[in-house]
N, C-alpha and C positions, 0 to 999 in steps of 0.2 A: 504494500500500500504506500501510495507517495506521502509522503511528510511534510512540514512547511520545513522554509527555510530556516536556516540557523537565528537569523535577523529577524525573521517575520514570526516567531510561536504563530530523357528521349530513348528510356528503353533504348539501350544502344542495339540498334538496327543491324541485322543480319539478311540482307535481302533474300537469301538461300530459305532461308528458316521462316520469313514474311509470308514466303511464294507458298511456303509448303504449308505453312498453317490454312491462308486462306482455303487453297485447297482442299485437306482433309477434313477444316471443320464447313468448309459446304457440302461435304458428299453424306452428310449425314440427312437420310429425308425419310425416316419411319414414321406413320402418320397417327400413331396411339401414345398415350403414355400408359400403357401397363407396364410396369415394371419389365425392363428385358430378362432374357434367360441366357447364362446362368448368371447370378443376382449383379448388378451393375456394384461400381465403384463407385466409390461419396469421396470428391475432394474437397475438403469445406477452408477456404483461405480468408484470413478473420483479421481485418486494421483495426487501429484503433486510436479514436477520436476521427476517422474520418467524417464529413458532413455529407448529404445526400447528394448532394448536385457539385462535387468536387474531382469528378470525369468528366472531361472534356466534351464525351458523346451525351454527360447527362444533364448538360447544362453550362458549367463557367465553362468557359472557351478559353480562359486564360491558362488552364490548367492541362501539363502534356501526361497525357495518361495513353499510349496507343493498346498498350495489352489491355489494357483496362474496357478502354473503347471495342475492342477487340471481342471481348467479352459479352459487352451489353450490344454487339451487332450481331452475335450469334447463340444470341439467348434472348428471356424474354426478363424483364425489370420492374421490379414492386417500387414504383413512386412516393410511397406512403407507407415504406415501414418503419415502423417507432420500439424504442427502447419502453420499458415500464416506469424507470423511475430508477429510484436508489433510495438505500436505505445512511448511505452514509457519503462524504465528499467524494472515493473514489468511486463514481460511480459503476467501472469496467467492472468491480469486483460482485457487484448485484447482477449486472448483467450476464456475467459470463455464470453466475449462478443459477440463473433460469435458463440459462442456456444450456447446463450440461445436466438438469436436473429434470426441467421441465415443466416447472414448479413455479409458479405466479409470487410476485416483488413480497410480500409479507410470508408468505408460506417458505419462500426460499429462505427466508430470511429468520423463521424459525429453525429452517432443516439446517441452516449453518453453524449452529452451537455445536453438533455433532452427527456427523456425516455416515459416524460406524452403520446404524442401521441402515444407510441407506447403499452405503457398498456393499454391505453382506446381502443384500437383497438384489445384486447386482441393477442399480437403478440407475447410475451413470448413463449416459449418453452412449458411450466408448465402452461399458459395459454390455449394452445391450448390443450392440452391434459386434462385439466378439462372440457373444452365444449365439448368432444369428450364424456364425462360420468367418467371419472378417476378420483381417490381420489389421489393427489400427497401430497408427502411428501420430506423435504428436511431436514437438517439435516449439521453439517459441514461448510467449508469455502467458502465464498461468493463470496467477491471481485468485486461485480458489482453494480454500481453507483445509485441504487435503492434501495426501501425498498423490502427485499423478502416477508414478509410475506403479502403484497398486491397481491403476484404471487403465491404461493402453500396454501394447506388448512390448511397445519400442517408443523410448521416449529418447531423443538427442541432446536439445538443449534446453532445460527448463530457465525461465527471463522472468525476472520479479516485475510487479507491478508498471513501472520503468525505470528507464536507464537512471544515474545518478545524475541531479542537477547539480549545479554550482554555483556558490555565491552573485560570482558573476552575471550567472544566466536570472536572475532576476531583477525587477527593475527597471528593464533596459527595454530599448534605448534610450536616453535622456537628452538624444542632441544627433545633429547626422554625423557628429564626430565622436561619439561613444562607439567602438570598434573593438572594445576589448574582448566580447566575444564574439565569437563566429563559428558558423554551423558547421565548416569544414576543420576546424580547428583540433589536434588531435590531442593537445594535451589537456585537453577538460574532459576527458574522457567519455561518461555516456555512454553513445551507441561505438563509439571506439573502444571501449573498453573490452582489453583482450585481442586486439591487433585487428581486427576488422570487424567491419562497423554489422550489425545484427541484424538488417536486415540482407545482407549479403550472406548470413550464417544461414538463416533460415533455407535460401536460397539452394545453399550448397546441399543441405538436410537434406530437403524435398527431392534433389534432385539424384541424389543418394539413392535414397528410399526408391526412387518411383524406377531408377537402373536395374536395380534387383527386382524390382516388383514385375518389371520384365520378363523375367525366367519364370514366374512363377503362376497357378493356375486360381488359387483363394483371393477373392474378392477381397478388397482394401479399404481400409475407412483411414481419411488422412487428416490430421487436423493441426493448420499450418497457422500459428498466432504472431501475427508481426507485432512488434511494439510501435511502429510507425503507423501515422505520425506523431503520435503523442509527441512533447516535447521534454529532453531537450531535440528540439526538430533540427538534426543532424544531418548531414548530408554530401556529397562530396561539391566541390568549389565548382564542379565544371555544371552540375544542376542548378546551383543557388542563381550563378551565372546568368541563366538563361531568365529570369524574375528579375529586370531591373525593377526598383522599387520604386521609379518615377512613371512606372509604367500599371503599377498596380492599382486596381480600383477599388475604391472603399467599399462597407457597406450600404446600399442604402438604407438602412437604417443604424447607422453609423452614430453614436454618444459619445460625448464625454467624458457622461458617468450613468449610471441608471439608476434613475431615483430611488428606487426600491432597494440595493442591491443589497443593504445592511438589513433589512427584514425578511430577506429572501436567503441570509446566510452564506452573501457572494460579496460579502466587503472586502477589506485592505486585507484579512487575516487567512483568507481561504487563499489555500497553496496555489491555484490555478489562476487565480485573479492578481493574483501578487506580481505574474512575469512581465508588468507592463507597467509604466508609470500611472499615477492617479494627478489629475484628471489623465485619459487618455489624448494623445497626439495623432491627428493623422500621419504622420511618420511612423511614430512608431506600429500603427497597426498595420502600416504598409509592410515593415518591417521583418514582424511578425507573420502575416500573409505569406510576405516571399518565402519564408523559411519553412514554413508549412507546405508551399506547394514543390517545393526543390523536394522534404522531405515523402510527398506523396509521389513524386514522378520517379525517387530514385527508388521506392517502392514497387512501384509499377514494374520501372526496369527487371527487379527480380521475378516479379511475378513472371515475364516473357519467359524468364531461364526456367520456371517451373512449368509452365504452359507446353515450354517447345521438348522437355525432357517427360510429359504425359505423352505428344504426338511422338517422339520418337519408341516409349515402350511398348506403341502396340495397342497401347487399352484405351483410347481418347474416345472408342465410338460406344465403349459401354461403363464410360464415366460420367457420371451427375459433378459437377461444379457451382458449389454454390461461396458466392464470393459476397461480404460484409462487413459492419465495422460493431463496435457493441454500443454506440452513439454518433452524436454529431459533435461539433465544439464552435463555439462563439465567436474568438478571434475578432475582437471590434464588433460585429453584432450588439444592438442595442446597450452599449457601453462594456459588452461584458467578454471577459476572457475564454472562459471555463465552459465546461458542459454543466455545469447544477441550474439548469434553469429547465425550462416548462415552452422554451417557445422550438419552434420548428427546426432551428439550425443546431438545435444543441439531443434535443427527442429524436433526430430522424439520422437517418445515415443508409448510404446505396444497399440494395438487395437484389443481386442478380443470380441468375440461376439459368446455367445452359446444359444439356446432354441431349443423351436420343428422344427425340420427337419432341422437345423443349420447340415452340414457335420460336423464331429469328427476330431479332429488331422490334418486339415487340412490347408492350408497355402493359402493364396492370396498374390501375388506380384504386383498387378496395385498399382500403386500411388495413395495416396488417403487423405482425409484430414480431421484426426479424429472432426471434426463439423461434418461430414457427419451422421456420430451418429443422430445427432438432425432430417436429412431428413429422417433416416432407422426408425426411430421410430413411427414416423409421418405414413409413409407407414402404419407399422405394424399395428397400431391402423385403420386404414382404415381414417385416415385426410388429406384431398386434401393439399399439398405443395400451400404455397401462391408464388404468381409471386416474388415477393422482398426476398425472400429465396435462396441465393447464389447456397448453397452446396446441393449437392445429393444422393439419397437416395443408398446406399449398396447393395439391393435387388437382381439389377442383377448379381453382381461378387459373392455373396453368392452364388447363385442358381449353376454356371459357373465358372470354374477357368479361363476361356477361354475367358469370358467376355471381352470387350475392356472397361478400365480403362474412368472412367467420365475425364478427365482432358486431354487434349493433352500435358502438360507442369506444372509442378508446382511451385508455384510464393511463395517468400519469401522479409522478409524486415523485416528490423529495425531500427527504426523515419528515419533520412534522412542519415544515414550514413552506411547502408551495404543493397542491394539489392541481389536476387541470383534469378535465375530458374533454373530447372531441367528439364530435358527430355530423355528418354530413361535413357542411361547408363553414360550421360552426368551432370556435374555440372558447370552452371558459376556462381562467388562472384563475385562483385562491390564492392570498398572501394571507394566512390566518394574523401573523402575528402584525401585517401592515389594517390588518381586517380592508382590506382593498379585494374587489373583484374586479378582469379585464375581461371583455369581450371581443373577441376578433370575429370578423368575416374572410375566412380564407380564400376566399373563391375571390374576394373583389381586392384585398390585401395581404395578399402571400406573405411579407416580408413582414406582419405583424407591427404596423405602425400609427394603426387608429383605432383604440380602446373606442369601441360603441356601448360598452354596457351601462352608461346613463341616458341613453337614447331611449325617446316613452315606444318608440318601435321595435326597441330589442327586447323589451321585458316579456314578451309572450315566449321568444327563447331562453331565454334566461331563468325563467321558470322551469322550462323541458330539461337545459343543463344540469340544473340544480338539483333536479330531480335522479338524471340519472347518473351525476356523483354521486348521491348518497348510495344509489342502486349499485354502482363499482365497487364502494367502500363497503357494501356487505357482502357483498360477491367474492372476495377477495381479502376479508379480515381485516380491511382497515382498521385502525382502533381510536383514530382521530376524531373525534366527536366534532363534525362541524353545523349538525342540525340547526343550534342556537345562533351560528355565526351568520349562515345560511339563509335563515330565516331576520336575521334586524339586517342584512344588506343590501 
């Protein structure tokens, strides 16, 4: 788990390997998704702090992701999948709890005092997919309050929450002559730490693995965790390069500071909010930005080396790839740093998903909630879903654009100080301790910039929201009492 500070309490291009990707992954045209025979392979490659629209093909254009792009042209892309929430600042470590459990943000977060029962009952993720006949391998950053290598067969490099910051790395920039650190910089160690930088380890892991997976005839579950981009957002000089920072565009909805941020428990003290000066600078968010998006492309880049070492073992045509991050992150965003917030760049993060008979380039809109991952896989492999498995399997909105969405409402939270649901086109926030409620219209204000909830026209929704938080928070074990709050606001 990250700590505060001490202070604070271009995919390099292989035309050979381009030509033949396209290739291979067009020749793929089976027109069902029943699971193939014999049981398909699950590569599930997992960032983190990525934000949704942080591909090139899914939105910012300023961002060079071509594997990535790669990806969402020959699969299809949930627009709208959200994280649950968190029960404490790091939020990856809730997430990736309902992720490998399957288990909704309060229940997970009970089953985290102590896990024995639920290993011995092989309930893992990685569990169930090796009694299913799969050889899993894991690889990358953990984050979850058990030993891994009790849960997969082959584990490489187990990577703590992240890399180590440094004094340095916070703070900054104060000036466009603050230089003291920099992303390529080796002696601050981080994602340098140990002679080369982690997500290039990751890389070499997978590519490991998937050489020998080659010879081999048992069905593989892979599970590849970058620590990137989280920060310190490391990267090598020749990516950072390519981001000038006079070239970077703000948010639009771009603060100084956000009014709230001390009631929503994202002031000066949270470790995530701290890497930036207070007020914020458009410098320094540029800053920031650039090092984030060097740190996403040089990601990317690795992903290609994992990608092109699937098409050379052989097994890319009865591979499931499902590629995501365990949230979004703020970066300038309505004044704020971090991912502890409730609004859409910080909840949301890419969801793609390509294999046999996956549709191509194509887009799903239902709301959804990237754990659902853990129930789509399960499917594929032909593993009956256990009763205590929250989330749901993807199957039909793949098959279906038309689908109607598992979720009537999607529920959000953070420890006891920001609650949200969604529905439809609709967003309410709860700030219990600001006792402030926001209203968004997503449909006419994506970027989350104009509070309607004291408009005499939103109250007919506002009432329905209200409604069906309280409906989430019982559904789900909430324990937050916000009836009273609810009701006088």
């Amino acid at each position: 788990m990250a700590s505060k500070p001490n202070f604070l309490k271009l995919y390099c291009q292989i035309p050979l390997l381009g030509a033949l990707s396209l290739v291979i992954w067009g020749g793929i045209s089976k027109n069902t998704l029943d699971p193939p025979s014999p049981k398909p392979n699950i590569l599930f490659i997992f960032a983190d702090d990525q934000r949704y629209n942080t591909i090139h093909a899914l939105g910012d254009k300023q961002v060079i992701t071509p594997n990535l792009d790669r990806l969402v042209n020959n699969g299809t892309t949930f627009t709208h999948a959200y994280n649950m929430g968190a029960w404490q600042g790091a939020v990856c470590v809730s997430s990736r709890a309902m992720l490998l459990t399957g288990l909704s943000i309060w229940d997970a977060q009970q089953q985290e005092k102590d896990y024995e029962p639920l290993k011995q009952a092989k309930g893992f993720w990685p569990q169930q997919m090796k009694q299913a006949g799969y050889e899993t391998y894991m690889t990358g950053k953990w984050h979850v309050q058990t030993d891994v290598t009790q849960l997969f067969d082959h584990v490489a490099h187990e990577r703590p929450g992240m890399p180590n910051q440094t004094p340095q790395g916070y703070n900054r920039p104060l000036s466009k002559q603050d230089t003291t650190w920099a992303p390529w910089k080796e002696e601050y160690g981080g994602y340098w730490k140990g002679g080369k930088h982690w997500s290039e380890v990751v890389a070499d892991d997978a590519v490991g693995f998937l050489n020998g997976a080659s010879k081999k005839s048992a069905p593989f579950f892979m599970y590849l965790a970058f620590n990137a981009p989280h920060d310190p957002r490391q990267a090598p000089k020749r990516w950072v390069d390519k981001y000038p920072v006079d070239q970077i565009k703000l948010p639009a909805s771009y603060l100084e500071e956000y009014p709230y941020k001390d009631a929503i428990g994202c002031g000066k003290d949270l470790r995530d909010e701290a890497l930036a000066p207070f007020p914020r600078t458009p410098y320094a968010i540029r800053k920031h930005i650039q090092e984030y998006y060097a740190s996403i492309s040089y990601m990317d880049e690795q992903i290609g080396r994992i990608l092109g070492a699937l098409e050379k073992s052989g097994k890319l045509e009865n591979t499931y790839i499902f590629f995501t991050a365990d949230h979004g992150l703020s970066i300038g965003h309505h004044g704020l740093m971090g991912k502890q917030n409730m609004f859409e760049h910080s909840v949301r993060p890419p969801l793609i998903i390509s294999g046999p008979a996956i549709a191509k380039n194509a887009k799903r809109h239902q709301a959804v909630y990237l754990q659902d991952i853990m129930a789509t896989s399960l499917e594929l492999a032909g593993i009956e879903k256990q009763s205590r498995i929250f989330f749901n399997s993807l199957l039909p909105q793949l098959k279906s654009d038309t689908a109607p969405g598992n979720y009537p409402s999607i529920y959000g939270c953070y420890t006891d100080l920001q609650r949200m649901v969604s529905s439809e086109q609709y967003k309410l926030i709860v700030y219990p301790a600001a006792r402030k409620m926001l209203l968004f219209n997503l449909k006419d204000d994506p970027e989350e910039r104009k509070d309607i909830a004291q408009l005499p026209s939103s109250q007919p929704i506002m009432k329905k929201l209200k409604a069906k938080l309280i409906q989430q928070q019982q559904q789900l074990n909430d324990k937050l009492d916000l009836k009273p709050l609810l009701g006088s606001l």
